[in-house]
C-alpha positions in Angstrom: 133.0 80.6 136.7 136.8 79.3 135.8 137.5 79.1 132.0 138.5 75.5 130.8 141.8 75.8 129.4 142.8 74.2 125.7 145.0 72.3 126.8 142.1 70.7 129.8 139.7 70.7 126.9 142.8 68.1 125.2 142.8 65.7 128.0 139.3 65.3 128.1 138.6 64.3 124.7 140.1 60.9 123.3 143.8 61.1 121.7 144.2 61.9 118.4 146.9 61.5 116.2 148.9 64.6 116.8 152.2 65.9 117.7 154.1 66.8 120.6 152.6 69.9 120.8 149.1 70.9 120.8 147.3 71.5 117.6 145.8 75.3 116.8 143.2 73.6 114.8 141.4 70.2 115.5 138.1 68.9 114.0 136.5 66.3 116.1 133.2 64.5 115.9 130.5 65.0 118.7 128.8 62.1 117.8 132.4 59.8 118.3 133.3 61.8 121.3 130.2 61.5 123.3 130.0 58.1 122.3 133.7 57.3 123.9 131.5 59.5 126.6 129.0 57.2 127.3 127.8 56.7 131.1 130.1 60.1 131.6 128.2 63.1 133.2 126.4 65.6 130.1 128.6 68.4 128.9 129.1 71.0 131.7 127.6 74.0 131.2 131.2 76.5 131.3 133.3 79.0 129.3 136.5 77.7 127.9 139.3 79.3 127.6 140.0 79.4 123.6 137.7 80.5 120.9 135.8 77.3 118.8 133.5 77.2 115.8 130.8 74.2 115.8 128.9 73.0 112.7 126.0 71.9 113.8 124.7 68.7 111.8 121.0 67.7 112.6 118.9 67.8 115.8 120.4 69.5 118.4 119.9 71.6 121.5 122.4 74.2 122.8 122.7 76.5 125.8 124.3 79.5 125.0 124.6 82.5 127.4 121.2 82.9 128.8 119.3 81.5 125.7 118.3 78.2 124.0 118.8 77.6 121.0 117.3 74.8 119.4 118.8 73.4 115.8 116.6 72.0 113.3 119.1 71.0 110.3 122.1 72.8 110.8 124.1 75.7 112.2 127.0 77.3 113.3 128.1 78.3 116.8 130.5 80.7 117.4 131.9 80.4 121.3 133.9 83.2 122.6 135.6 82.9 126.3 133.9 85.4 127.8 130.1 83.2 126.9 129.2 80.1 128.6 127.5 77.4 126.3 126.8 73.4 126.5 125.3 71.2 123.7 122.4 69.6 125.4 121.1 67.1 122.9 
């Protein structure tokens, strides 16, 4: 399985308000993104290329490595590039 580079992950999300080069910190809201999203194919289940930390915020279902996880309230997911994950619901 090919890593998804940052700068992939960059054009796949809607543009932000940032400079000319990329950002080493961004905080972006699932809810807006997968909105934008809509009729778009569910996240992929891959490994990215960059290390990312997720506050989770409510109901929520994540695959992550060969478990599932599932979120009642809230957590926090800590994605390495080495472990393949997706947010399900």
């Amino acid at each position: 399985m090919k890593a998804i580079s940052l700068d992939a992950f960059y054009k796949s999300v809607p543009p932000t308000e940032k400079g000319a080069s990329l950002p080493q910190f961004q905080v972006y809201d699932t809810a807006e993104v997968y909105r934008v999203k809509d009729g778009k194919a569910p996240m992929t289940y891959d490994r990215r290329a960059y290390y990312k930390v997720s506050l989770i915020i409510g109901r929520n279902r994540v695959e992550y490595a060969d478990k599932v996880i599932d979120v009642a309230e809230r957590a926090l997911l800590f994605a390495t590039p080495k472990v393949p994950y997706r947010y399900v619901s």
